[in-house]
N, CA and C atoms of all chains as a GROMACS GRO file, in nm:
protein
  573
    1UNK      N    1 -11.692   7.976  12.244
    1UNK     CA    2 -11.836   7.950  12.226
    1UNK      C    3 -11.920   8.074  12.256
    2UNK      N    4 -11.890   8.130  12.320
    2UNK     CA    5 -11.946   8.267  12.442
    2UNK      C    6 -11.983   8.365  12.287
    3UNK      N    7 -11.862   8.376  12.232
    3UNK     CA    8 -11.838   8.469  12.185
    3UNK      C    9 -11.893   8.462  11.985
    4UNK      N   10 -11.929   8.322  11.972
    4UNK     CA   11 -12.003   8.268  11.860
    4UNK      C   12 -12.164   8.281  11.853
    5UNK      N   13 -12.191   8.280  12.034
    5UNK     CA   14 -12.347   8.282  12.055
    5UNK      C   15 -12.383   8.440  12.044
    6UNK      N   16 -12.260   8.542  12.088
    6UNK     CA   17 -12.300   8.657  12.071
    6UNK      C   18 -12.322   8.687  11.920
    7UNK      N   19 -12.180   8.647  11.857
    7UNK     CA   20 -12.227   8.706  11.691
    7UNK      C   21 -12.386   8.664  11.627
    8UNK      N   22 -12.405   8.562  11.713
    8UNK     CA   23 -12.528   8.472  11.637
    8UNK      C   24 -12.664   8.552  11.675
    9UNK      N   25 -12.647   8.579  11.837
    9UNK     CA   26 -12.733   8.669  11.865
    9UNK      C   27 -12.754   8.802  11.788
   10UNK      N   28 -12.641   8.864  11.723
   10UNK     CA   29 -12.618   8.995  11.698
   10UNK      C   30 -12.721   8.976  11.554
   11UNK      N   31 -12.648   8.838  11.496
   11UNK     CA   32 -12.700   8.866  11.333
   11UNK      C   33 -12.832   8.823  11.345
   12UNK      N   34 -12.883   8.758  11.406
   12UNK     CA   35 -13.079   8.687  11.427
   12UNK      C   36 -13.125   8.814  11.474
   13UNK      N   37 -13.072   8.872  11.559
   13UNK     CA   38 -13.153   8.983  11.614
   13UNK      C   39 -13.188   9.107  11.482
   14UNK      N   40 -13.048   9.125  11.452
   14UNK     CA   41 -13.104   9.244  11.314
   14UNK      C   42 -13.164   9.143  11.185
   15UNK      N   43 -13.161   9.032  11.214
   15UNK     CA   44 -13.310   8.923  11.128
   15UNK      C   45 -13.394   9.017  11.144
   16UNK      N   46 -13.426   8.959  11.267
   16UNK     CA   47 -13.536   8.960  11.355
   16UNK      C   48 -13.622   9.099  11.287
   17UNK      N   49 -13.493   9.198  11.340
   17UNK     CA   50 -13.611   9.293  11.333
   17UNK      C   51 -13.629   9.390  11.215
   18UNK      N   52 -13.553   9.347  11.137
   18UNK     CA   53 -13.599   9.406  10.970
   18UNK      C   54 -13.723   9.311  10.925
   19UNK      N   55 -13.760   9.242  11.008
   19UNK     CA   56 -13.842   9.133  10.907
   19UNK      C   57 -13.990   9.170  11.062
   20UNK      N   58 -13.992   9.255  11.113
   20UNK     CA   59 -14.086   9.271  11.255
   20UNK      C   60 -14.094   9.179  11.344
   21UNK      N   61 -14.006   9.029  11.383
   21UNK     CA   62 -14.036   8.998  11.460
   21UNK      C   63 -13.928   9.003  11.564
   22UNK      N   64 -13.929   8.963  11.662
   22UNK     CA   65 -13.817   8.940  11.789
   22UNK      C   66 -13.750   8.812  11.778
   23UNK      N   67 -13.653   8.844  11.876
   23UNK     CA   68 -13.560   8.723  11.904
   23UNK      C   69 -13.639   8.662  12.042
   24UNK      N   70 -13.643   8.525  12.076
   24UNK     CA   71 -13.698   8.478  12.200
   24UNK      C   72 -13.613   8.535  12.315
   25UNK      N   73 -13.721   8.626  12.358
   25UNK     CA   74 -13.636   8.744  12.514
   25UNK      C   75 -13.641   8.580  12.646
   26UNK      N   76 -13.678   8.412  12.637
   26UNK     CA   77 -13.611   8.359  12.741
   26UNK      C   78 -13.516   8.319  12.712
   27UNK      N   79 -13.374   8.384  12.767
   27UNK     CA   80 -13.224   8.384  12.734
   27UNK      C   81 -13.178   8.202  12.741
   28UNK      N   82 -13.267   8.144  12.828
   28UNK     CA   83 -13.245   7.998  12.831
   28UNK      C   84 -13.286   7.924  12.691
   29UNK      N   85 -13.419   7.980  12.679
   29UNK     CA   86 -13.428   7.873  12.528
   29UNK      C   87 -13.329   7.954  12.443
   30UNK      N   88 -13.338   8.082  12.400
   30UNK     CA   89 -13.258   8.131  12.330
   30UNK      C   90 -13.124   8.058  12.273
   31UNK      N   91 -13.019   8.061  12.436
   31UNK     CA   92 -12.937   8.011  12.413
   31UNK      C   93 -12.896   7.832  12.351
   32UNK      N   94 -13.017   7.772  12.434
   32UNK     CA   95 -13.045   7.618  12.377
   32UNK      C   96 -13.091   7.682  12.212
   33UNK      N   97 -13.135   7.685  12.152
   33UNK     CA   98 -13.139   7.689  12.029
   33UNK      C   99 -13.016   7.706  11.941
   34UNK      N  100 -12.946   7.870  12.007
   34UNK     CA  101 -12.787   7.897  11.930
   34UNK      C  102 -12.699   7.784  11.925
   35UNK      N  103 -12.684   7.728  12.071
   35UNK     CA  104 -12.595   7.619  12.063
   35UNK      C  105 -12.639   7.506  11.962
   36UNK      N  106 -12.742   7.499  11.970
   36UNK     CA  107 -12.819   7.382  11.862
   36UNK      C  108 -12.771   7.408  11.748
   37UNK      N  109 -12.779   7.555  11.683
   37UNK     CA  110 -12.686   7.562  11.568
   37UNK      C  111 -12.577   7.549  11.537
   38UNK      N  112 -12.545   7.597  11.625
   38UNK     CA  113 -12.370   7.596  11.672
   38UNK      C  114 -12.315   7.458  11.630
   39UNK      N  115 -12.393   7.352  11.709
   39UNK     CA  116 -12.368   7.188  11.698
   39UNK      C  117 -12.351   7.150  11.547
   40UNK      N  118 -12.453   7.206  11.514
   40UNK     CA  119 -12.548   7.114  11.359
   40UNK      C  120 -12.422   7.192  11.270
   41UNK      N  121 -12.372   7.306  11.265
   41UNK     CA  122 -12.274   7.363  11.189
   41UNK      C  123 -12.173   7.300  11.198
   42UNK      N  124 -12.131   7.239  11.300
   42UNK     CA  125 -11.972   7.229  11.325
   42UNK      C  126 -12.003   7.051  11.269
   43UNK      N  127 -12.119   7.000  11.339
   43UNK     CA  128 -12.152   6.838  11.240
   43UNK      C  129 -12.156   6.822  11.120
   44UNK      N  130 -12.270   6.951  11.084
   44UNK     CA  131 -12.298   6.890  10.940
   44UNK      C  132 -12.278   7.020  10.814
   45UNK      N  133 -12.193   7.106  10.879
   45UNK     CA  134 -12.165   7.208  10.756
   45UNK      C  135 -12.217   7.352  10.761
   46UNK      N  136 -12.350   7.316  10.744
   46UNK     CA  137 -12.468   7.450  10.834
   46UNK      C  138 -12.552   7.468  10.928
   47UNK      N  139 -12.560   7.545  10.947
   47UNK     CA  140 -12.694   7.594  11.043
   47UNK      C  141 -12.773   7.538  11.041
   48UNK      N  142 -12.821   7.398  11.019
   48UNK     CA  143 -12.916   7.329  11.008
   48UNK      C  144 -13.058   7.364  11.140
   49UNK      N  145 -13.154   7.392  11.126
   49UNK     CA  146 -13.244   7.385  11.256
   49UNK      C  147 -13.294   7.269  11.371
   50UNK      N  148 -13.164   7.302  11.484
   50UNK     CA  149 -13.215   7.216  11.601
   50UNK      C  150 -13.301   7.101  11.642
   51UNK      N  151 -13.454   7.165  11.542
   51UNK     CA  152 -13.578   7.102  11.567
   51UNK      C  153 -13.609   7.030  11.493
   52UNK      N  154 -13.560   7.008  11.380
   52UNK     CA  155 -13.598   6.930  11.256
   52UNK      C  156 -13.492   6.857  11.193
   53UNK      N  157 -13.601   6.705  11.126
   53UNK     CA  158 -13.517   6.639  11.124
   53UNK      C  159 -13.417   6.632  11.002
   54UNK      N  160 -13.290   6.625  10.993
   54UNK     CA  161 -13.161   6.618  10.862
   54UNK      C  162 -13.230   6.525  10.743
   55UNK      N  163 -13.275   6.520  10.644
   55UNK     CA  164 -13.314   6.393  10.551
   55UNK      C  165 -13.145   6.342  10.502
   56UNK      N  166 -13.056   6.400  10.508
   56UNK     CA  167 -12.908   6.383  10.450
   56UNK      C  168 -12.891   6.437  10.329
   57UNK      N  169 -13.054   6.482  10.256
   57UNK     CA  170 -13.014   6.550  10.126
   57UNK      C  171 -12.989   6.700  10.101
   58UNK      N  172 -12.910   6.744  10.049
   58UNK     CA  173 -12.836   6.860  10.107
   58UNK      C  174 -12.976   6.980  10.009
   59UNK      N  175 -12.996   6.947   9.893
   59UNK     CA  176 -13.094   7.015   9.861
   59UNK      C  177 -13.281   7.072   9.925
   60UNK      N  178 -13.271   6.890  10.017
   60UNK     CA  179 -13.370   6.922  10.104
   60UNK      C  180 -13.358   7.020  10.226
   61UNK      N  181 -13.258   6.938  10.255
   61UNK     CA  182 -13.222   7.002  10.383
   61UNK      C  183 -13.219   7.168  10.405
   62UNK      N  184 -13.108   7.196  10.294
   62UNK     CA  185 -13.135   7.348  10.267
   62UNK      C  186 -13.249   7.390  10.306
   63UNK      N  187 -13.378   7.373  10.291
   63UNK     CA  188 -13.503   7.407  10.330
   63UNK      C  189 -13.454   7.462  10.512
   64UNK      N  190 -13.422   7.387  10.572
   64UNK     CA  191 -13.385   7.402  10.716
   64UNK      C  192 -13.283   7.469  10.749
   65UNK      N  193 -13.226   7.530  10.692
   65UNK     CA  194 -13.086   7.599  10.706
   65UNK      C  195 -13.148   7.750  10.841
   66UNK      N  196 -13.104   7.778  10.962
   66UNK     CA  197 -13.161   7.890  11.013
   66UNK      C  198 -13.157   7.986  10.921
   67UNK      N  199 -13.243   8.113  10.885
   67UNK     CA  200 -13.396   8.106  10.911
   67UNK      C  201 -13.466   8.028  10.825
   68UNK      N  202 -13.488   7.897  10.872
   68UNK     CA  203 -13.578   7.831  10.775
   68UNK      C  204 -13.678   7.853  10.689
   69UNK      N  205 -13.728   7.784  10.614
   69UNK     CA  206 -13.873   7.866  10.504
   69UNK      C  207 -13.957   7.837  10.599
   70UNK      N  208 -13.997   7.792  10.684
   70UNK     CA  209 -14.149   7.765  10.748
   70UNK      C  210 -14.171   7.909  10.820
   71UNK      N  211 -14.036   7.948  10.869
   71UNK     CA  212 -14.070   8.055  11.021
   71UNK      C  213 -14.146   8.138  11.025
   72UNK      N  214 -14.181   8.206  10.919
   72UNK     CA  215 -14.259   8.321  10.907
   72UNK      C  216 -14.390   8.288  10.897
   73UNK      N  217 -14.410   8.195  10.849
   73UNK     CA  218 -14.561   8.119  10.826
   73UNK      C  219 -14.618   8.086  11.036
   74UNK      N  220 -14.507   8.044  11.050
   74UNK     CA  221 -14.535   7.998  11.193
   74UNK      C  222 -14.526   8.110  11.292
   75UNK      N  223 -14.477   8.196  11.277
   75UNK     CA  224 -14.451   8.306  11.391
   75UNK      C  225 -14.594   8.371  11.363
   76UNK      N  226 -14.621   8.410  11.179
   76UNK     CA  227 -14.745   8.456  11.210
   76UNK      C  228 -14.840   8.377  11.288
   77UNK      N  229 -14.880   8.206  11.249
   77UNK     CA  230 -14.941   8.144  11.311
   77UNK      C  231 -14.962   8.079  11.447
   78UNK      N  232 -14.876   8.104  11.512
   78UNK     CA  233 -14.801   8.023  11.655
   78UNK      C  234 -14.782   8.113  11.715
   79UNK      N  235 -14.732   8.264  11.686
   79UNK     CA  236 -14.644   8.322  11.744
   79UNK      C  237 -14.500   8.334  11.797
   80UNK      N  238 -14.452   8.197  11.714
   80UNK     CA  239 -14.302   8.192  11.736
   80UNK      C  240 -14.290   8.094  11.647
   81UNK      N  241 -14.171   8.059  11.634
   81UNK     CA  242 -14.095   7.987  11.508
   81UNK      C  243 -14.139   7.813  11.596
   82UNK      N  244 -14.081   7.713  11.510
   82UNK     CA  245 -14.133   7.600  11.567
   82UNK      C  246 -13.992   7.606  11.698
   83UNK      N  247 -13.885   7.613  11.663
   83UNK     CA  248 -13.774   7.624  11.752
   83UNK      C  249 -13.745   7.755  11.850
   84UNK      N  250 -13.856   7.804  11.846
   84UNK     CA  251 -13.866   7.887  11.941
   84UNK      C  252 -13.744   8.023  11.922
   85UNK      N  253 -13.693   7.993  11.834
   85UNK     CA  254 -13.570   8.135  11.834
   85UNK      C  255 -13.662   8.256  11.787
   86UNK      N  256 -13.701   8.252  11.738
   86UNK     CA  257 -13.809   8.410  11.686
   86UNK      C  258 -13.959   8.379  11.746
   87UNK      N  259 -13.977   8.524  11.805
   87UNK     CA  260 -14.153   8.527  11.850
   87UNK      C  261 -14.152   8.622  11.783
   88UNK      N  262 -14.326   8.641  11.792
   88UNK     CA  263 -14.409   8.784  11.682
   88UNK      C  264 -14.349   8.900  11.769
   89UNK      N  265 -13.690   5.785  13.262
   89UNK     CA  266 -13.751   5.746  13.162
   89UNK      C  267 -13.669   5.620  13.091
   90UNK      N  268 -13.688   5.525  13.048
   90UNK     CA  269 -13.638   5.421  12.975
   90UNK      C  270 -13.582   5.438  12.822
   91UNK      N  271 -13.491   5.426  12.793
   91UNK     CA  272 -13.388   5.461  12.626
   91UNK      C  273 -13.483   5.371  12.560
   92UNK      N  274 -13.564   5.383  12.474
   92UNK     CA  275 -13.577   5.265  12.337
   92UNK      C  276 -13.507   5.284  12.239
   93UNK      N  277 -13.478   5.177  12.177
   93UNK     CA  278 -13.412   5.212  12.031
   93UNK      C  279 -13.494   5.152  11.923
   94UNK      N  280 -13.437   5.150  11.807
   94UNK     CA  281 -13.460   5.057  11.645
   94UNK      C  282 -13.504   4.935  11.698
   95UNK      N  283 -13.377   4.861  11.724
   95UNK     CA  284 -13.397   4.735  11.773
   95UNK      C  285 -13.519   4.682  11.844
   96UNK      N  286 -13.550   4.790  11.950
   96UNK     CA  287 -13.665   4.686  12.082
   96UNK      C  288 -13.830   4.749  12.018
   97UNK      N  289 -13.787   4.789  11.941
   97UNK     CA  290 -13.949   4.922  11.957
   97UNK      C  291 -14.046   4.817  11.926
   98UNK      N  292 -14.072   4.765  11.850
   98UNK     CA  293 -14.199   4.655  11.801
   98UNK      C  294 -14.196   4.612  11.906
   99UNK      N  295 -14.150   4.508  11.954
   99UNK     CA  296 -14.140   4.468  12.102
   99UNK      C  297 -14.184   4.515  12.238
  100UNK      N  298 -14.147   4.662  12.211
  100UNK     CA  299 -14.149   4.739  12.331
  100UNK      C  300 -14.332   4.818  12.311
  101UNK      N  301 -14.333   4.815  12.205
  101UNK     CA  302 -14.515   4.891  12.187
  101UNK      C  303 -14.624   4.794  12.223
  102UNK      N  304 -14.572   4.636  12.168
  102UNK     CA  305 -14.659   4.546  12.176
  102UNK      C  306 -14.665   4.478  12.312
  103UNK      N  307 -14.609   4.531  12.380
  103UNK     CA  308 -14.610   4.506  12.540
  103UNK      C  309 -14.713   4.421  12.604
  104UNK      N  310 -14.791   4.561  12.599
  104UNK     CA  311 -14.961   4.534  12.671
  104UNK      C  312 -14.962   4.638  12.727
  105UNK      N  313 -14.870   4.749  12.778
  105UNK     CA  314 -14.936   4.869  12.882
  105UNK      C  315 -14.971   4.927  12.780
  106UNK      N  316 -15.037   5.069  12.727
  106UNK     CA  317 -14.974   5.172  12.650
  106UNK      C  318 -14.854   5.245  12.664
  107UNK      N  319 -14.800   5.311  12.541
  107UNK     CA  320 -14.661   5.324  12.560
  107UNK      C  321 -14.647   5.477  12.519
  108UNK      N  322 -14.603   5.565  12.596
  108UNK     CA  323 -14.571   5.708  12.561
  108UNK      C  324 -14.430   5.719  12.488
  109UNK      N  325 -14.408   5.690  12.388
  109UNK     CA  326 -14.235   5.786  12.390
  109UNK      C  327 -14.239   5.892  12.290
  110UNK      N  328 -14.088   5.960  12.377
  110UNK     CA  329 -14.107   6.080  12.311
  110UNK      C  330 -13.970   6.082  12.259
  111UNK      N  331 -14.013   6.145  12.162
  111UNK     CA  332 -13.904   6.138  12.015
  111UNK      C  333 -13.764   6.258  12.017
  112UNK      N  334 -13.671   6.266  12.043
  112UNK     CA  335 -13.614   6.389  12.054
  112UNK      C  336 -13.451   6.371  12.004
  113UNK      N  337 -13.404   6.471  11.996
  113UNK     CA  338 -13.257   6.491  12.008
  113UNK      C  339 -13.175   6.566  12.074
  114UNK      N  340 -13.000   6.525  12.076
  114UNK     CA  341 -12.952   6.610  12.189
  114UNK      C  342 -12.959   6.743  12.167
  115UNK      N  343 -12.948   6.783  12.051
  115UNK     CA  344 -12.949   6.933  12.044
  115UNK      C  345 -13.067   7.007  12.016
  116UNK      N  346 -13.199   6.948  12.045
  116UNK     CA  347 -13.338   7.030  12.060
  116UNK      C  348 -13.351   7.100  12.112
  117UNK      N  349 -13.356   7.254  12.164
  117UNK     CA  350 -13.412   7.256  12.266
  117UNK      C  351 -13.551   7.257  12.328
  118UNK      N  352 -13.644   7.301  12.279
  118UNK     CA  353 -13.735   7.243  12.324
  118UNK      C  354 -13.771   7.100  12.412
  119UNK      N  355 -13.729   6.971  12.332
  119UNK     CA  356 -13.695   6.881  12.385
  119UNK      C  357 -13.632   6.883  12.517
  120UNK      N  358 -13.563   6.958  12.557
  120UNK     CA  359 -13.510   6.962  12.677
  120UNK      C  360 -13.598   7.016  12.776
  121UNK      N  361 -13.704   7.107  12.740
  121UNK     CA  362 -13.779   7.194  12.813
  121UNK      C  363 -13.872   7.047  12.841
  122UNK      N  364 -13.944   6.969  12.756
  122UNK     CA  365 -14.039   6.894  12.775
  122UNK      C  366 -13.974   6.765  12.851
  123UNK      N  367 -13.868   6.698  12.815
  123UNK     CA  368 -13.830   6.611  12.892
  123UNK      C  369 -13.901   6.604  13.025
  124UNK      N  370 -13.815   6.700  13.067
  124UNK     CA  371 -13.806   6.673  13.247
  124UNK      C  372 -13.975   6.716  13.263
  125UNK      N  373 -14.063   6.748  13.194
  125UNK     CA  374 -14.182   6.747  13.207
  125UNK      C  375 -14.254   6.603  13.216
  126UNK      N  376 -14.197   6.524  13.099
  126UNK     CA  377 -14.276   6.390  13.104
  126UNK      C  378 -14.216   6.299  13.197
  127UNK      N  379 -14.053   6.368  13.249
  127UNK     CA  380 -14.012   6.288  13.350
  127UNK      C  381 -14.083   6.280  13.459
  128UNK      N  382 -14.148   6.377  13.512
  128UNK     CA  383 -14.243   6.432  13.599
  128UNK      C  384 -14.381   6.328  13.595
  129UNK      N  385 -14.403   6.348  13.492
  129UNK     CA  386 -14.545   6.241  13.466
  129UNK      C  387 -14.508   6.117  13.464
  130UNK      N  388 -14.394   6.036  13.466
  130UNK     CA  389 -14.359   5.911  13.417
  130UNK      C  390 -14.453   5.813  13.588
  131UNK      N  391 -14.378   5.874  13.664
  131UNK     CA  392 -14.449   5.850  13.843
  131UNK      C  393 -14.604   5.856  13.825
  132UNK      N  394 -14.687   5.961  13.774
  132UNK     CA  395 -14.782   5.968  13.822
  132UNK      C  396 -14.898   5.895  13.715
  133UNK      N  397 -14.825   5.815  13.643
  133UNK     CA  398 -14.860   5.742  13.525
  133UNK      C  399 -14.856   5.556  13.530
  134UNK      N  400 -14.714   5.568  13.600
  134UNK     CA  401 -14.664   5.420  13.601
  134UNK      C  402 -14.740   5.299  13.619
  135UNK      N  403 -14.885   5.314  13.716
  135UNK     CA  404 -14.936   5.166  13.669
  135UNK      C  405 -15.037   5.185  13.547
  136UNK      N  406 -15.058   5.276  13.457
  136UNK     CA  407 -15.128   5.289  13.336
  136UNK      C  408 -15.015   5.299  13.170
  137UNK      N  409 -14.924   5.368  13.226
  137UNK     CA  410 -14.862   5.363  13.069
  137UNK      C  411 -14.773   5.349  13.104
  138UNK      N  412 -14.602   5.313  13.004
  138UNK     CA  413 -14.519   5.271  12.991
  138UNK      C  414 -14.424   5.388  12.924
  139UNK      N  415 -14.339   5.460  13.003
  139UNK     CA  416 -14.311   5.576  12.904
  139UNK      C  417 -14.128   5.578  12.903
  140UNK      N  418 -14.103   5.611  12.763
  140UNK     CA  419 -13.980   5.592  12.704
  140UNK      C  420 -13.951   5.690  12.621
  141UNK      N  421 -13.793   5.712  12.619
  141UNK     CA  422 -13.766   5.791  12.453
  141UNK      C  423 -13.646   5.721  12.441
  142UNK      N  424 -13.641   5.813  12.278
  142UNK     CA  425 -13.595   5.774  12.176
  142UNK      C  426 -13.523   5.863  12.097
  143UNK      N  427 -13.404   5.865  12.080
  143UNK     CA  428 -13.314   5.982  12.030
  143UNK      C  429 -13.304   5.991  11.900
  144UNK      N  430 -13.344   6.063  11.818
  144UNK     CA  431 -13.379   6.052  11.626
  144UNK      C  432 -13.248   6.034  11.555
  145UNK      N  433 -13.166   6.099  11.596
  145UNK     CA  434 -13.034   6.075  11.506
  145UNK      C  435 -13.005   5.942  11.548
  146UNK      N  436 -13.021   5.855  11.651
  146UNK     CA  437 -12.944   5.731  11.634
  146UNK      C  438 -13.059   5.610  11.641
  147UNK      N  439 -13.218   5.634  11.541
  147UNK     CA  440 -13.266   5.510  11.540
  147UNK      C  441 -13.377   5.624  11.387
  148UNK      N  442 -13.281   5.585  11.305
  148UNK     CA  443 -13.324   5.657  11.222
  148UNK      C  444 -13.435   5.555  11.132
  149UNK      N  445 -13.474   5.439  11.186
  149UNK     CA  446 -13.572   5.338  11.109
  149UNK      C  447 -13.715   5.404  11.178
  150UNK      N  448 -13.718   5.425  11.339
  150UNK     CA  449 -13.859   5.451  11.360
  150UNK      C  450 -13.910   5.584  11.310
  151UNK      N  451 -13.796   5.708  11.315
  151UNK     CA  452 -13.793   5.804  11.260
  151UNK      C  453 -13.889   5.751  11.120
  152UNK      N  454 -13.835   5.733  11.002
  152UNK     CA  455 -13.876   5.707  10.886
  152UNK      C  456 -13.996   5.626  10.892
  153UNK      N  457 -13.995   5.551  10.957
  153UNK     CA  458 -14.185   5.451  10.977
  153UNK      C  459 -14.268   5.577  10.939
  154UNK      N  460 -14.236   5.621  11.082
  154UNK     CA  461 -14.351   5.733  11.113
  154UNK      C  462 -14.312   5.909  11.022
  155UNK      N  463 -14.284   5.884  10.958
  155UNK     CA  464 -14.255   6.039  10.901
  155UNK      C  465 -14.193   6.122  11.001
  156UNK      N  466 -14.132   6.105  11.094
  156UNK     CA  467 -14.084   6.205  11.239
  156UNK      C  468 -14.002   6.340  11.132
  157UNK      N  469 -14.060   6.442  11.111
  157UNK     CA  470 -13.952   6.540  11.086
  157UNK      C  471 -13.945   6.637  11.205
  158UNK      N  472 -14.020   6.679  11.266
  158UNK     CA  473 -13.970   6.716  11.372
  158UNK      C  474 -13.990   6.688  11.490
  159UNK      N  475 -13.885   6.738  11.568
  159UNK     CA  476 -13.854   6.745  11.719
  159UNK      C  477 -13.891   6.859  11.869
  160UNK      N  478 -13.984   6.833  11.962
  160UNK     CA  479 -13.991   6.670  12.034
  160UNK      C  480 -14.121   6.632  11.950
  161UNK      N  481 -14.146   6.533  11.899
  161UNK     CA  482 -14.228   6.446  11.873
  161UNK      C  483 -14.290   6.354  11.993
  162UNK      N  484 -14.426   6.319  12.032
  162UNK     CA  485 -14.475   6.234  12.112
  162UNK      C  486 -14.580   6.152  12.106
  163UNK      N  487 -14.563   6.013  12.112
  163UNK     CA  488 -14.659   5.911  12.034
  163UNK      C  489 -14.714   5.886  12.156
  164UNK      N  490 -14.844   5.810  12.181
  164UNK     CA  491 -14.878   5.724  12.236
  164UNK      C  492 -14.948   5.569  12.205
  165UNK      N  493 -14.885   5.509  12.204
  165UNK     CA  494 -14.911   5.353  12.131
  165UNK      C  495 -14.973   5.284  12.225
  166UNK      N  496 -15.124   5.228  12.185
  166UNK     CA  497 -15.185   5.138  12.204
  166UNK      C  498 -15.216   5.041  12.168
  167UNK      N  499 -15.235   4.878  12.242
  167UNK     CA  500 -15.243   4.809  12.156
  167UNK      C  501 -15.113   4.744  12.060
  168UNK      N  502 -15.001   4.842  12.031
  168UNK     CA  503 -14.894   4.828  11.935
  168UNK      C  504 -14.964   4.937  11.817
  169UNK      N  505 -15.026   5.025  11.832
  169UNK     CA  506 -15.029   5.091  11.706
  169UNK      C  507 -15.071   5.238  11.780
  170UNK      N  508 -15.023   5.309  11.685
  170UNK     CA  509 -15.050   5.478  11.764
  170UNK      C  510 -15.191   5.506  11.740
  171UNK      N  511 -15.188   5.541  11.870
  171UNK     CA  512 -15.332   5.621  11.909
  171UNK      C  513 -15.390   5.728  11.900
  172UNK      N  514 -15.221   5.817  11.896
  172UNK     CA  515 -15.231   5.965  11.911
  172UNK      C  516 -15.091   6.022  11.906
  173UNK      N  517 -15.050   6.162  11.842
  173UNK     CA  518 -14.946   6.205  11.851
  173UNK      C  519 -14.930   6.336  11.858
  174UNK      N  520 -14.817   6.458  11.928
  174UNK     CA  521 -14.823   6.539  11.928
  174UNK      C  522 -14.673   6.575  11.853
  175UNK      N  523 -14.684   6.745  11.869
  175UNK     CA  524 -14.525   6.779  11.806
  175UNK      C  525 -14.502   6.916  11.891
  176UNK      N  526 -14.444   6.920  11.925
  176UNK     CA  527 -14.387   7.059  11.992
  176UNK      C  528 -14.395   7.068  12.170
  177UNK      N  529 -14.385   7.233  12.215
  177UNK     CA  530 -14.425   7.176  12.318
  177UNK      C  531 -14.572   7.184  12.372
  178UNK      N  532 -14.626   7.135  12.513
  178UNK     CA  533 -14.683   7.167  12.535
  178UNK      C  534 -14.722   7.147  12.683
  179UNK      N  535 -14.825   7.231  12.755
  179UNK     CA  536 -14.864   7.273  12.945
  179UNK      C  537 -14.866   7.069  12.981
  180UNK      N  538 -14.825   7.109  13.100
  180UNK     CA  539 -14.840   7.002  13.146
  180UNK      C  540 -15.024   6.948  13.184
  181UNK      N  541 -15.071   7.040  13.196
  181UNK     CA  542 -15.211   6.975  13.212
  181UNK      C  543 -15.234   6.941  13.080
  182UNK      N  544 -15.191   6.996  12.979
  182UNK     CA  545 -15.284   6.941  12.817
  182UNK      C  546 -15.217   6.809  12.791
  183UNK      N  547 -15.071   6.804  12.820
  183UNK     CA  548 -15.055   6.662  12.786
  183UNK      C  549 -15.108   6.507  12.904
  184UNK      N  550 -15.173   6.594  13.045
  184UNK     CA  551 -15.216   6.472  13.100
  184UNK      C  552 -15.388   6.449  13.045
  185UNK      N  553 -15.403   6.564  12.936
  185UNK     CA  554 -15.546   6.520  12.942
  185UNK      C  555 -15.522   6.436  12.815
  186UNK      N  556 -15.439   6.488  12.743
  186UNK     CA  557 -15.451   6.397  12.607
  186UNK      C  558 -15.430   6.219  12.646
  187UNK      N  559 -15.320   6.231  12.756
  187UNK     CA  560 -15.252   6.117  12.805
  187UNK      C  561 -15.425   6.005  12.792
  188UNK      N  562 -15.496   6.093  12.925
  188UNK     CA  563 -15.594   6.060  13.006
  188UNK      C  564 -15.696   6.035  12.854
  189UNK      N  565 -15.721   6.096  12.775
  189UNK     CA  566 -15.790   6.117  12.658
  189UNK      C  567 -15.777   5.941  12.563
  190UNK      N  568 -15.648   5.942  12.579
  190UNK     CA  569 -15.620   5.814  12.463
  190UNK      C  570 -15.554   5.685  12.534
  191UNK      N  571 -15.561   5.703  12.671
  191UNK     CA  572 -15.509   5.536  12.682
  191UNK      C  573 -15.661   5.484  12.745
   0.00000   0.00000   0.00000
């Protein structure tokens, strides 16, 4: 697991910062989020996002796949993603 | 905090106290951050509201009533009908004013 949260960290982080924003520097939510993916992958196939809810349709759903389509809208607006894995 | 499910919820809104629950799943995290927040408030609430959750993957009817797409979700039902709702997280003083605001 240790070693799934690192790759996950590794690849969100160079997300992160080709696109200007950060990864959430509190290592606690951080990690509650990875594992969240972690879960939703090994349940339901992909990366589904933690925070939102599955409709079961795989075309919808896609919409939610980490990095979701909303995030960028929200980091500009919020300052962080709704799931908290990316801040501005 | 008290489990509601599918089954009791009509039941459980139409009570008579007002009813806080909050909508979540196991793998939120956020949800986890707010929990033990409203666990906190559940005491300093108890002879005014009635507060419960509700886990989305396994009562996927109230989910769908209410449009729930995301998580933590937090209703407050009065009466049997919502009064007010939030989504994400938020300070513990803003949710005792909203609390204080709508029951």
């Amino acid at each position: 697991m240790n070693e799934e949260i690192e790759k996950l960290k590794k690849e969100y982080g160079d997300y992160a910062k080709e696109n200007g924003f950060n990864l959430n520097p509190n290592e606690k939510i951080l990690e509650g989020v990875l594992n969240g993916l972690i879960a939703r992958k090994e349940n339901f196939g992909e990366r589904y996002c933690p925070c939102r809810k599955m409709t079961g349709t795989k075309k919808e759903d896609k919409r939610i796949i980490c990095p979701c389509v909303y995030h960028k809208e929200e980091i500009e607006r919020d300052g962080h993603c709704f799931c908290n894995l990316f801040t501005r | 905090m008290n489990i509601l499910n599918d089954d009791k919820f009509q039941e459980v809104i139409s009570s008579g106290k007002p009813v806080l629950l909050d909508v979540y799943t196991q793998w939120c995290p956020p949800c986890k951050i707010l929990g033990p927040i409203l666990e906190n408030l559940e005491e300093e609430y108890s002879d005014k509201v009635d507060f419960y959750k509700m886990d989305l993957d396994q009562n996927p009817i109230t989910g769908n009533t209410f449009g729930i797409d995301r998580i933590p979700t937090v209703m407050l039902f009065v009466n049997g009908e919502v009064k007010s709702f939030f989504v994400g997280l938020k300070e513990v003083e803003d949710i005792k004013s909203w609390i204080n605001k709508n029951i």
